[in-house]
Phi, psi and omega in degrees: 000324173296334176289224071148330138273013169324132160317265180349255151004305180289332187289325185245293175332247208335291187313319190278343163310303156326326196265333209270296161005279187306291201310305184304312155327322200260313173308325153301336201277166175270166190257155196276142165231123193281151187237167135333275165284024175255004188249329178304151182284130174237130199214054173057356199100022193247179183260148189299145177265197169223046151251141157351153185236006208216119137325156158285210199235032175281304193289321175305312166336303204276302206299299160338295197290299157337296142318286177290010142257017130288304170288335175270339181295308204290329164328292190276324141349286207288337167312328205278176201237330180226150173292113165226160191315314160312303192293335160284319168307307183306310164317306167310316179286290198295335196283320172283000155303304165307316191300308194308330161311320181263000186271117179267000000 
């Protein structure tokens, strides 16, 4: 039972379940007929607009990267038990890590 639970193992069980899913699905599914309208943009009738409606996930992204590379920084700061000469390079390095990160 422990092979049999494996990562690996569970990893291809599961991936041949999925296939076998999928397969049973596309026999049941009906065969596709192209429309117009399965392809048109529908916006209650109004025409759709053509701009983004949401920024992209770049300013999230920076801000995200930014915070985890503080917080895992100062983390590993904090491990060290005494200020030694590594822990100011590294303190260093981070800082310039960050500045570089707010810099385009």
């Amino acid at each position: 039972m422990d092979v049999l639970l494996s990562p690996p193992l569970a990893f291809l069980i599961y991936v041949g379940l999925v296939l076998l899913l999928m397969l049973f699905g596309r026999v049941l599914a009906e065969p596709e007929k192209p429309d117009p309208m399965k392809s048109s943009v529908y916006a209650s009738g109004e025409e759709a607009p053509g701009h983004p409606a949401a920024p992209g996930y770049q300013p999230f992204f920076l801000v995200a990267f930014f915070f985890a590379i503080l917080h895992l920084g100062m983390l590993v700061l904090a491990s060290s038990t005494t200020l030694t000469l590594v822990s100011v390079v590294y303190l260093v390095g981070l800082i310039l890590a960050l500045v570089a990160l707010t810099l385009k």
